[in-house]
GUVEXKOL-819991 format. One line per field, with one value per residue (C-alpha): x, y, z; residue number from 1; residue in one letter. Coordinates in Angstrom, 2 decimals. Example, Ala and Ser with C-alpha at 12.3 -4.5 7.8 and 13.67 -1.06 7.14 Angstrom:
<atoms>
u: c(12.30  13.67)
v: c(-4.50  -1.06)
w: c(7.80  7.14)
i: c(1  2)
aa: c(A  S)
</atoms>
This chain:
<atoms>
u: c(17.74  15.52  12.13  12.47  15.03  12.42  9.25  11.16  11.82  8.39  7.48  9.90  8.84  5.27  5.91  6.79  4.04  0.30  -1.12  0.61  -0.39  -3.36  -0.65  1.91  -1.15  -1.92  1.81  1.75  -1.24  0.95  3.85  1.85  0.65  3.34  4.37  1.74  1.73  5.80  4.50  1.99  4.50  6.99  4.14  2.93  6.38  7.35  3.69  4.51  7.99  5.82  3.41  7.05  8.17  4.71  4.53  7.84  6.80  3.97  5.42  8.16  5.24  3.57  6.86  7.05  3.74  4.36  7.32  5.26  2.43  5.44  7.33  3.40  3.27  6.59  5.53  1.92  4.00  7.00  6.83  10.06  11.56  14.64  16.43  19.98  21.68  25.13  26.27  29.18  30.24  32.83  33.86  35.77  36.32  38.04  39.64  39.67  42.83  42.01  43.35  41.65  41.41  39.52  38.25  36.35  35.11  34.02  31.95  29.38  26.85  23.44  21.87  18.72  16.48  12.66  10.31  7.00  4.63  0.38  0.81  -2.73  -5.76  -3.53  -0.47  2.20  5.94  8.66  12.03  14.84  18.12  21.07  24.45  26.27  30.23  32.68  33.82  36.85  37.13  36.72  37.42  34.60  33.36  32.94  30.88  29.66  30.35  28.10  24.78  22.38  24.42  25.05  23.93  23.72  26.78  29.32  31.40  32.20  30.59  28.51  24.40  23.36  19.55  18.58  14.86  13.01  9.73  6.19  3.18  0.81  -2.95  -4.15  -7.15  -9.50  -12.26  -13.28  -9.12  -6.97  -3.83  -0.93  2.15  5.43  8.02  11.58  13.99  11.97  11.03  13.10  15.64  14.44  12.03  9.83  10.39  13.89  11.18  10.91  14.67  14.42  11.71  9.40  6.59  7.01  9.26  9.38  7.58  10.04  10.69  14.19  15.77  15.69  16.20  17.61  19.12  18.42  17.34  15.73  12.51  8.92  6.15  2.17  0.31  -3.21  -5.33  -7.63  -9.53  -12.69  -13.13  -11.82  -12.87  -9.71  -7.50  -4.43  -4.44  -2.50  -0.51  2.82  4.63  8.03  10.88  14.20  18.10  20.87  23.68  22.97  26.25  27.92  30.47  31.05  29.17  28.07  24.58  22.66  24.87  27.95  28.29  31.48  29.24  27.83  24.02  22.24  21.32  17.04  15.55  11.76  9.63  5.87  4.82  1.58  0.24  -1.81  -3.36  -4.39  -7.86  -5.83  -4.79  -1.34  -0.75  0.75  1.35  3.89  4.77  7.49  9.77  12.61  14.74  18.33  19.25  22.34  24.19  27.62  30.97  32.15  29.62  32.14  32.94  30.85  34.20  34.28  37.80  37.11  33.50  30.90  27.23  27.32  23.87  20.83  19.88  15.78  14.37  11.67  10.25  7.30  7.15  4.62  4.28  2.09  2.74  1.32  -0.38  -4.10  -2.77  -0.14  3.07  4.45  5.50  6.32  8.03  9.20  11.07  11.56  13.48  15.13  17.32  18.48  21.42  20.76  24.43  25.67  28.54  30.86  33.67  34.41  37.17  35.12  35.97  38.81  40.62  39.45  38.18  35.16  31.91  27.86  28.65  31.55  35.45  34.93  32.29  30.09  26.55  25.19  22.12  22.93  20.26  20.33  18.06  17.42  15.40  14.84  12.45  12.72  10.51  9.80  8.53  7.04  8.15  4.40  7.22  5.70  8.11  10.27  8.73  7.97  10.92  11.62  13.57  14.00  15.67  16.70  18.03  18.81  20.21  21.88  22.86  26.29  24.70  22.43  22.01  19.87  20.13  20.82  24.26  22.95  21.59  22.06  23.58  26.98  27.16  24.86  23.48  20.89  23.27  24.98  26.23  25.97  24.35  23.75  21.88  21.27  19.85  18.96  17.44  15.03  14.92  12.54  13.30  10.87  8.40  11.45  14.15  15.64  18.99  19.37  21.75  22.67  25.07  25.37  27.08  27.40  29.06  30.28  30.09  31.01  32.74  31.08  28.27  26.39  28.38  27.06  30.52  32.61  32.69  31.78  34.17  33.62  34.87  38.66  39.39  42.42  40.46  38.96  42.61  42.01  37.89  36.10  35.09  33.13  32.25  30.79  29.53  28.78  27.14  25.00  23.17  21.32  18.43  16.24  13.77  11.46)
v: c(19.31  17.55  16.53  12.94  13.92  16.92  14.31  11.93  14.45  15.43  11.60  11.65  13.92  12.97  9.39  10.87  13.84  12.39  15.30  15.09  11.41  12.38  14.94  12.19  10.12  12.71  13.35  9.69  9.94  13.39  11.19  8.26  11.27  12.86  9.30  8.56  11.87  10.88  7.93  9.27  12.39  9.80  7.49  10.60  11.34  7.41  7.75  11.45  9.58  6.12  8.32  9.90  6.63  6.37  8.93  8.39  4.57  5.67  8.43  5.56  3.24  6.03  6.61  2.78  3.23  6.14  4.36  1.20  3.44  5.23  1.68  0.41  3.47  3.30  -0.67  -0.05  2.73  0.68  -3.20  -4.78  -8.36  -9.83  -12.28  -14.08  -16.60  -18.33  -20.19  -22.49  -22.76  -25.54  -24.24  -26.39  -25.38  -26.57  -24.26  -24.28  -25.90  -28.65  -27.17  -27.83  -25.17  -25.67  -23.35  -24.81  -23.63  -20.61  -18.84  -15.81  -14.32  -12.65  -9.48  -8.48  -5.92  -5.76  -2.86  -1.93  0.62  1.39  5.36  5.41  3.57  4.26  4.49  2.13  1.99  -1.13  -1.43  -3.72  -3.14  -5.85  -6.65  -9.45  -10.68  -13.35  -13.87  -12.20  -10.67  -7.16  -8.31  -7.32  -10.13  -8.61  -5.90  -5.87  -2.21  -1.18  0.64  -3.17  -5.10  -3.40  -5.91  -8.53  -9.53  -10.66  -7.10  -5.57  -5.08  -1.75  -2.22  -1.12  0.03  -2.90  -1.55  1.56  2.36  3.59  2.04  4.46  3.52  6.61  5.10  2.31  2.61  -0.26  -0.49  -0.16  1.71  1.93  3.65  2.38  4.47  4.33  1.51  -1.32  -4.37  -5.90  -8.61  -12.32  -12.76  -15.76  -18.84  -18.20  -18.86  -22.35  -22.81  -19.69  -21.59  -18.27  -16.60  -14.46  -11.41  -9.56  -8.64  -9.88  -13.06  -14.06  -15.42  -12.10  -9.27  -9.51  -6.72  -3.68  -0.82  2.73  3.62  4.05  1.52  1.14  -1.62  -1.73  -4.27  -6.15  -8.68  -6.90  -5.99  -9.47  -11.52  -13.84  -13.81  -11.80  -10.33  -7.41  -5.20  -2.97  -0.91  -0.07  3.05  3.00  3.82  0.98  4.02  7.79  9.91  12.03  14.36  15.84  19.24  19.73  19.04  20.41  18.65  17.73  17.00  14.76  12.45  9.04  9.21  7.27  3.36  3.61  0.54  0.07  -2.97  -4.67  -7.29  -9.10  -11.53  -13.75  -16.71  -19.59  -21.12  -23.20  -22.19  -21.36  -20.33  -17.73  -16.59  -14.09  -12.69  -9.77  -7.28  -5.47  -2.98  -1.89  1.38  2.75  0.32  1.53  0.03  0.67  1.37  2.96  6.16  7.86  9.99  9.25  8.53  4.79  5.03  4.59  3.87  0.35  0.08  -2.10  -5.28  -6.45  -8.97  -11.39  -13.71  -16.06  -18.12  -20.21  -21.89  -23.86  -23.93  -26.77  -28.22  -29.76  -30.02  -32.46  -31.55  -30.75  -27.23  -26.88  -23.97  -23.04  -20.13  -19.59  -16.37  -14.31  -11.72  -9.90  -6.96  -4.07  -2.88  0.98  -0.26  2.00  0.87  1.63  0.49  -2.23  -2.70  -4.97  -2.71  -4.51  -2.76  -3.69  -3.67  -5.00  -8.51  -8.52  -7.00  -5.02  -2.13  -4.38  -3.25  -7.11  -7.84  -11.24  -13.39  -15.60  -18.16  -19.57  -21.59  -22.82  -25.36  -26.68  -28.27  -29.11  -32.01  -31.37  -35.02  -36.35  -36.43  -34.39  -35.91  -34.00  -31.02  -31.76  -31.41  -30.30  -31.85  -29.47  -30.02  -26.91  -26.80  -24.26  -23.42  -20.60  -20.51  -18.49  -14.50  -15.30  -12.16  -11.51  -8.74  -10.85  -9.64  -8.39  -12.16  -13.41  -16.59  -16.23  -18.46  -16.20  -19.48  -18.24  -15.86  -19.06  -19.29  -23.31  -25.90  -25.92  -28.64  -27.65  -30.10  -29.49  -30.77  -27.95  -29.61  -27.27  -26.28  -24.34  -22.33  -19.77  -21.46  -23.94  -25.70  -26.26  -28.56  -28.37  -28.93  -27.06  -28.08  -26.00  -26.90  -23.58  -23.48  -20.02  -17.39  -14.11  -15.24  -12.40  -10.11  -8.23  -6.83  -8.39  -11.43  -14.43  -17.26  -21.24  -22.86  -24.41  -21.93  -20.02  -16.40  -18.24  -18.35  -19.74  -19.31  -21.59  -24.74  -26.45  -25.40  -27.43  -25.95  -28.18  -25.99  -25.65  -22.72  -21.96  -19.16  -17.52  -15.40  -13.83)
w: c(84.15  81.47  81.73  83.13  86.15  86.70  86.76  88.58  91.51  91.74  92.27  94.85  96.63  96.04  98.17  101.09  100.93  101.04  100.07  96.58  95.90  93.27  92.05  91.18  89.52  87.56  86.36  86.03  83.49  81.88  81.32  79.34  77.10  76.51  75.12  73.05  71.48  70.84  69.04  67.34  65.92  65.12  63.22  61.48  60.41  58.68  57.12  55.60  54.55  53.03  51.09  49.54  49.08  47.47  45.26  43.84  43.14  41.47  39.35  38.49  37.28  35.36  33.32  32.74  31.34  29.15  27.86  26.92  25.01  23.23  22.08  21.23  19.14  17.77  16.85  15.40  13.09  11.63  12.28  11.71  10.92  10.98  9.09  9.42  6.94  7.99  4.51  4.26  0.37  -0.49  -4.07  -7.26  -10.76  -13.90  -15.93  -20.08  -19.76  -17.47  -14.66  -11.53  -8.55  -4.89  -2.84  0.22  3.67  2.57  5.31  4.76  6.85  5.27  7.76  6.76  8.67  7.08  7.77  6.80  7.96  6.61  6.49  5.30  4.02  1.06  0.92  2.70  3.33  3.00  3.18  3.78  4.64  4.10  5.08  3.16  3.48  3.67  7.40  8.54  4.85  3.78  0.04  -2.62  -5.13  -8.66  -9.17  -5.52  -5.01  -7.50  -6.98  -8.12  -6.11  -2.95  -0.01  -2.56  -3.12  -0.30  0.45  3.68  7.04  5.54  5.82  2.32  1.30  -0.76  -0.78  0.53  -1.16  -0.82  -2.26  -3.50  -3.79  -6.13  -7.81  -6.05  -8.72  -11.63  -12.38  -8.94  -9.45  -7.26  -7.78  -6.62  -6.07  -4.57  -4.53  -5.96  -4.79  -8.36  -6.11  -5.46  -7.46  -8.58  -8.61  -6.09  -2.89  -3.53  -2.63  -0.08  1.46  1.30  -0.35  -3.52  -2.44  -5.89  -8.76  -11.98  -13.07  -11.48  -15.17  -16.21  -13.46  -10.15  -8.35  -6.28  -8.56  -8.15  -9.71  -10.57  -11.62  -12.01  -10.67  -13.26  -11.16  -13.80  -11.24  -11.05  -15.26  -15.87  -13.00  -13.26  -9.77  -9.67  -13.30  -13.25  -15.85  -14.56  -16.34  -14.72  -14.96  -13.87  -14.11  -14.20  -14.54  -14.06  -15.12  -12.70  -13.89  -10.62  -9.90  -13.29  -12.93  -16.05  -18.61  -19.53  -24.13  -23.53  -20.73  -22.00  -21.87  -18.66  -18.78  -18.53  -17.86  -19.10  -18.52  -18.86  -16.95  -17.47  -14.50  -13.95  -12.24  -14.25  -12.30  -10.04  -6.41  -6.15  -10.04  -11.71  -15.28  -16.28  -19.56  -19.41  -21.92  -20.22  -21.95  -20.48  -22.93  -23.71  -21.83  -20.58  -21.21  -17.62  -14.85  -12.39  -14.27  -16.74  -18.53  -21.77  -22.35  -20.97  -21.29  -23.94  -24.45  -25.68  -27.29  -26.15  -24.50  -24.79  -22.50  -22.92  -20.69  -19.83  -16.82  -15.14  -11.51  -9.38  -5.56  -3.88  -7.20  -6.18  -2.24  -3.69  -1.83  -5.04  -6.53  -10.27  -12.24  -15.49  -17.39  -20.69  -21.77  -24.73  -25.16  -28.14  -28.50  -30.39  -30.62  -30.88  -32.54  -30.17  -28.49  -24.44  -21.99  -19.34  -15.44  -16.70  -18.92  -22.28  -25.25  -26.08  -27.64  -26.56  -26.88  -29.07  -29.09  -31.18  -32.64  -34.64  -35.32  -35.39  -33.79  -31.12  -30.23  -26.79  -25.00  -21.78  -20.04  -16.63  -15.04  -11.28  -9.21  -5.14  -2.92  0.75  2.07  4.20  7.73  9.96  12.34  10.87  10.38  6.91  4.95  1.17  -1.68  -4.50  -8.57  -10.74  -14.12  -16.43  -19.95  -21.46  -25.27  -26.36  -26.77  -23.63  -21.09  -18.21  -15.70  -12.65  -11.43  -8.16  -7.43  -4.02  -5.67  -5.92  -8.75  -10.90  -12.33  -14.27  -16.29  -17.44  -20.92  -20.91  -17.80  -14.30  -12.13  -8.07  -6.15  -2.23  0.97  3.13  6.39  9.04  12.64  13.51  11.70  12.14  10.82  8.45  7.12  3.31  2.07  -1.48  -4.30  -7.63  -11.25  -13.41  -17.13  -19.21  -22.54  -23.37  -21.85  -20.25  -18.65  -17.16  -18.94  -21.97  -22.83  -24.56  -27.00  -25.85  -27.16  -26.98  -23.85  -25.13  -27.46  -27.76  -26.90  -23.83  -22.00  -18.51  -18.22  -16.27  -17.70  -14.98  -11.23  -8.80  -5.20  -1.92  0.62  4.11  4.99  8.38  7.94  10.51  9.20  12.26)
i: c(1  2  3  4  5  6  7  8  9  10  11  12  13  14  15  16  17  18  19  20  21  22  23  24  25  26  27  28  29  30  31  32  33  34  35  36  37  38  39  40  41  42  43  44  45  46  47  48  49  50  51  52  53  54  55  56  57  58  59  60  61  62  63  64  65  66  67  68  69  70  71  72  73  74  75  76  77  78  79  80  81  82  83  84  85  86  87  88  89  90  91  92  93  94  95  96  97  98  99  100  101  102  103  104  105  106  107  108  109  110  111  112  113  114  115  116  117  118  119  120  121  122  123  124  125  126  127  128  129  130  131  132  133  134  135  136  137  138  139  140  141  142  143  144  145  146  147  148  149  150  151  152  153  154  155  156  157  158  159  160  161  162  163  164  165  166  167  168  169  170  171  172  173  174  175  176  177  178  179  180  181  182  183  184  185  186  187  188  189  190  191  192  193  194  195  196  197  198  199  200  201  202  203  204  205  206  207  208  209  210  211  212  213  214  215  216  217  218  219  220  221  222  223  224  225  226  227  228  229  230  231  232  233  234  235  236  237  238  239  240  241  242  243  244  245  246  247  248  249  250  251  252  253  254  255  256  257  258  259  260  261  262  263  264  265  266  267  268  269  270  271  272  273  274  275  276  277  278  279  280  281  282  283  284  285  286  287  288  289  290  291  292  293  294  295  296  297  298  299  300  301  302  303  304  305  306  307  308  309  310  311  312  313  314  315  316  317  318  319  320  321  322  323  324  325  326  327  328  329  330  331  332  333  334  335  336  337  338  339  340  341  342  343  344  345  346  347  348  349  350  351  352  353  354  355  356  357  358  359  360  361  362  363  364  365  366  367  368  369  370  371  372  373  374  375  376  377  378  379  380  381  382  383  384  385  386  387  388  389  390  391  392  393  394  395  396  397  398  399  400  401  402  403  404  405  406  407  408  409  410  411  412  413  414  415  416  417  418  419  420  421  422  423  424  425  426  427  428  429  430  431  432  433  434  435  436  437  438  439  440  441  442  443  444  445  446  447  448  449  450  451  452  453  454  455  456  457  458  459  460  461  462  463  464  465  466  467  468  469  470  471  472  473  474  475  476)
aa: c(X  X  X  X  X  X  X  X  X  X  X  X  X  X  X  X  X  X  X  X  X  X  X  X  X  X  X  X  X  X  X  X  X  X  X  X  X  X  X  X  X  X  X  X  X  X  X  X  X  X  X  X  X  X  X  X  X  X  X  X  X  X  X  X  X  X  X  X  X  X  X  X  X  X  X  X  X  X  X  X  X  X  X  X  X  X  X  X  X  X  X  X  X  X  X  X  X  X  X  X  X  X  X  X  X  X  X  X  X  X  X  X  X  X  X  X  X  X  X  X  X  X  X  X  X  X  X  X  X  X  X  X  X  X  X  X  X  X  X  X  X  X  X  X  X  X  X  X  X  X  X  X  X  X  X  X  X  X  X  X  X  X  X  X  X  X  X  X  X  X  X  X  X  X  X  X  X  X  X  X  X  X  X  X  X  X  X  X  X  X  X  X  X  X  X  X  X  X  X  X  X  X  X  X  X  X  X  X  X  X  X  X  X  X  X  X  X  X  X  X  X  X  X  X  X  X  X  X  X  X  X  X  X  X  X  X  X  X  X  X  X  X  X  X  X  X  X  X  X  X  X  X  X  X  X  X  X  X  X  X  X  X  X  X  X  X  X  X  X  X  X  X  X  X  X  X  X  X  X  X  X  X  X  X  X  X  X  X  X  X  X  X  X  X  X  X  X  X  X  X  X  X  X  X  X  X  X  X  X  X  X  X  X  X  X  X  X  X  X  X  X  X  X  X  X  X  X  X  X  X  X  X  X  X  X  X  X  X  X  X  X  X  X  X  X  X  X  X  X  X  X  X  X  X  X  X  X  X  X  X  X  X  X  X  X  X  X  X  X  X  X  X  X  X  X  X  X  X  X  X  X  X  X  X  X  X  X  X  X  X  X  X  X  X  X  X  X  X  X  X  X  X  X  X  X  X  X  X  X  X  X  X  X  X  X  X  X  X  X  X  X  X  X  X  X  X  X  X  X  X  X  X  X  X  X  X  X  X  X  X  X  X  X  X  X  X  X  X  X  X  X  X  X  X  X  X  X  X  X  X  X  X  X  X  X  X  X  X  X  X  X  X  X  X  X  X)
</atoms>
């Protein structure tokens, strides 16, 4: 018998009984207890339940938050950047022999991931790495695979280093000096932002050097003993080819020596906002015949190849809209007089077929200039003009350039004109166009000999290219 039948049969009994009447009030009175005390138990039990439910929301939120100070942490330690370039390249040549050959709707995409980081007061890390290729296309342009123009060139799918290096305050006094050491900061450099539509992103003058490199250099800053705005003198180390011989690490007497690069670089500003001076000497020694293999039995060291340039440029001359550059370069071979076996399978020599010890002399020049069109409509758009020159023995270190044309290596003209037009402060289209008239063969190569455009020894080398493209860049 449960408790309700059992109360219920008391009350029963109580009706017919007067002398239990206050005794069936009072059970009355027992029975609303006992129910309150029910609800109160049960209450008690969904609050003990809530303040679970409770905790384990809160604990939740604290994780959240833990999470957030960790990212924040992560962020303040490393910032990053992005950038993305979808090209379309509409290619067609003429060859020596009047022979024409298209090539359009080319498509590439350009990956770049940016990073940075202020270790210390200082010292302070960058680095970039890039993915560039034709789409659908695992094919390598020339020299692509090699160690300067990894990223650079349009390859595979593979996300190369393209920089990674610290900056290295180690004196602060009368002269600032800073160290820079890793993989250098030596692709895109001036006056290539004009038609990037960027700031400066490297320290050598783009005629002569441009392409991923490891290395050392000192910054001397001369603004405070000089008082003249962004004087400073580097002097820069590096390797274009290290020989490998396998696991023989202390030497090898049948190896071909490395390539050492040395530079100096003098800047400048000249008293007017937005200027810069540049005067520069590179030296590439002991150039190699073939920089995929360092056995000698297809390999030799070539001689050398001395760079010098002076450049100038004004961005944004007296608040005009208008930005003005100019290059002027010269190289000159300083030959072994040895003979290797190139990438190609061709004997050959530092700019000629053959072992000669002549000295060759080239020159270049290139001068451009940029228009911010008064449309703020239109976001203020850009028309830009680019020429440049290159006489037969001309050579600049640009293979790794991000223009697949290598036009400043040419050995004869090229023209580019293009239209910047903004979308945001994020993004932009370019459309451009590109001529380029060859006048010798080779350019940017130093082996071999170059021969006049039409000759016999030029066979089927290009004559004339001309390039039609559209590019879309975000760079965030």
């Amino acid at each position: 018998m449960n408790r309700y039948m059992t109360l219920s049969l008391i009350a029963a009994v109580g009706l017919s009984t007067p002398l239990l009447a206050d005794a069936t009030q009072d059970i009355n009175r027992l029975e609303d207890r006992i129910f309150e005390l029910e609800k109160k138990l049960d209450q008690q039990k969904v609050e003990k339940v809530s303040d679970k439910e409770a905790q384990e929301s809160f604990n939740y939120e604290l994780e959240d938050r833990i999470d957030e100070v960790e990212t924040a942490t992560l962020v303040n330690k490393v910032n990053f950047g992005l950038e993305l370039r979808t090209r379309l390249d509409n290619f067609s040549t003429e060859a020596a022999s009047g022979k024409d050959y298209d090539r359009s709707s080319v498509w590439s995409n350009r990956f770049r991931l940016n990073m940075d980081s202020q270790i210390t007061r200082y010292m302070k890390f960058s680095g970039r790495l890039s993915m560039y290729k034709n789409w659908a296309d695992l094919g390598d342009y020339p020299l692509s695979g090699l160690d300067f123009a990894q990223g650079r060139r349009p390859g595979d799918s593979s996300i190369y280093v393209e920089r990674a290096y610290i900056d290295w305050k180690v004196y602060d006094g009368l002269v600032p000096t800073t160290l820079t050491i890793g993989r250098q900061p030596s692709t895109d450099g001036p006056s290539y932002q004009f038609k990037e539509d960027t700031s400066r992103k490297a320290t050598y003058s783009a005629i002569a050097f441009d392409g991923a490199t490891d290395g050392i250099f000192a910054t001397f800053d001369l603004q405070k003993v000089s008082g003249i705005d962004d004087m400073v003198v580097r002097l820069a180390y590096g390797k274009g080819f290290q020989a490998n011989t396998g696991t023989n690490y202390v030497g090898d007497s049948d190896a071909v020596d490395d390539t050492d690069l040395y530079g100096i670089f003098f800047d400048s500003g000249l008293g007017i906002d937005g200027s810069l001076l540049q005067i520069g000497a590179v030296r590439g020694a002991n150039l190699v015949a073939n920089t995929t293999t360092s056995e000698t039995a297809n390999n030799a060291n070539l001689g050398d190849v001395d760079l010098v340039t002076v450049m100038a440029e004004f961005t944004d001359l007296y608040d005009s809209g208008f930005d003005v550059f100019g290059h002027i370069a010269m190289s000159r071979s300083n030959p072994s007089g040895e003979t290797g076996t190139d990438i190609n399978g061709n004997e050959v020599g530092l700019l000629s077929d053959t072992g000669d010890t002549d000295r060759k002399t080239g020159y270049a020049y290139w001068f451009g200039g940029r228009y911010t069109l008064p449309l703020a409509v239109m976001k203020d758009p850009k028309v830009g003009l680019e020429y440049n020159h290159g006489t037969k023995y001309w050579y600049s270190f640009t293979q790794g350039s991000n223009d697949i044309t290598n036009k400043l290596a040419t050995r004869g003209d090229s023209i580019e004109l293009y239209y910047i037009q903004p979308i945001n402060r994020y993004a932009h289209l370019r459309l451009g166009a590109q001529f380029i008239d060859y006048d010798h063969t080779g350019s940017g190569y130093y082996t071999g000999k170059p021969y006049p455009i039409g000759d016999a020894e030029a066979g089927e080398a290009l004559s004339k290219l001309q390039n039609y493209y559209l590019l879309f860049n975000v760079s965030y």
